[in-house]
N, C-alpha and C positions, 0 to 999 in steps of 0.2 A: 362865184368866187371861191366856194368850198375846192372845186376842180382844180381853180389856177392854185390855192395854195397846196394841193395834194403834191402837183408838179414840182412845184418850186421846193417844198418839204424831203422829195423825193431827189431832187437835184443836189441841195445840200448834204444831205445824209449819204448820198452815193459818192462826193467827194471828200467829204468824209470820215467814211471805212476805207477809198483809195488811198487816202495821205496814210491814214493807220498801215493801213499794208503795206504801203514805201518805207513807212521809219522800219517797219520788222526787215524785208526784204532787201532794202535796200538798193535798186536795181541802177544807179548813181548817185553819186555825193555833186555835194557842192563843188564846182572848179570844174567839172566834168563837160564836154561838149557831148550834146546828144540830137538825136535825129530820132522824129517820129511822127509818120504821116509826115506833112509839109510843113513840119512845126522843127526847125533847128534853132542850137542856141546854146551857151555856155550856161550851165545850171547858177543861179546866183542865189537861189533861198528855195526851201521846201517848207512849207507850211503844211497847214493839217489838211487846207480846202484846196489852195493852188499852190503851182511851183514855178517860181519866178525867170525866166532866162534870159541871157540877151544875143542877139539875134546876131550873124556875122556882121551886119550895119550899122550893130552899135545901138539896136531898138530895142527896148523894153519888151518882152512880151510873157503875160502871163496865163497861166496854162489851167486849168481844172484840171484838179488829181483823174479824176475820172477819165480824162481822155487816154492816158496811160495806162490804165487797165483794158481798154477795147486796140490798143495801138502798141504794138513794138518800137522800144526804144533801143537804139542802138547808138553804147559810147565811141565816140570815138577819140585820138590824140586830142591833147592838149593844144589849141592854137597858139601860134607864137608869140612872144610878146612882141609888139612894132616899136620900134626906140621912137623916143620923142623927140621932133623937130628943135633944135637948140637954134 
C-alpha cells in the first residue's frame, strides 16, 4: 500500500506543479480551442489539478495538468458560434 500511495502522491503533486506552471505561462486561456496529442477541445476552466474542455461533440472532457507538460498544445481559432434552431 506504501507503493500505491507513493504513485498516487506522485500523480497529484505532478499535476499540481503543471497547473502552477500554466497559471505563470500561460500557454491558453479560457475560450481557446486546443489540440494535444488526441486530446482537442475548447478550454472551459483551468484548475490547479485538471483543465476542463469540451470537445468538437459537445463532450466534457477533462484533462490532467500533467499531460500538457509531456504534449504540445496547439491553439487554434476560435470555433464558430452555430445560431440556434428557432
Amino acid at each position: 500500500t506504501g507503493v500505491a500511495t507513493a504513485f498516487a502522491a506522485r500523480d497529484v503533486l505532478g499535476n499540481v506543479f503543471s497547473g502552477l506552471s500554466m497559471q505563470f505561462s500561460k500557454p491558453f486561456s479560457i475560450g481557446d480551442t486546443i489540440k494535444a496529442g488526441s486530446i482537442e477541445g475548447q478550454v472551459v476552466e483551468i484548475g490547479l489539478t485538471s483543465t476542463s474542455l469540451l470537445s468538437p461533440e459537445k463532450f466534457p472532457v477533462i484533462v490532467p495538468n500533467s499531460f500538457f507538460s509531456s504534449q504540445v498544445s496547439l491553439p487554434f481559432p476560435p470555433l464558430p458560434a452555430v445560431p440556434s434552431a428557432k
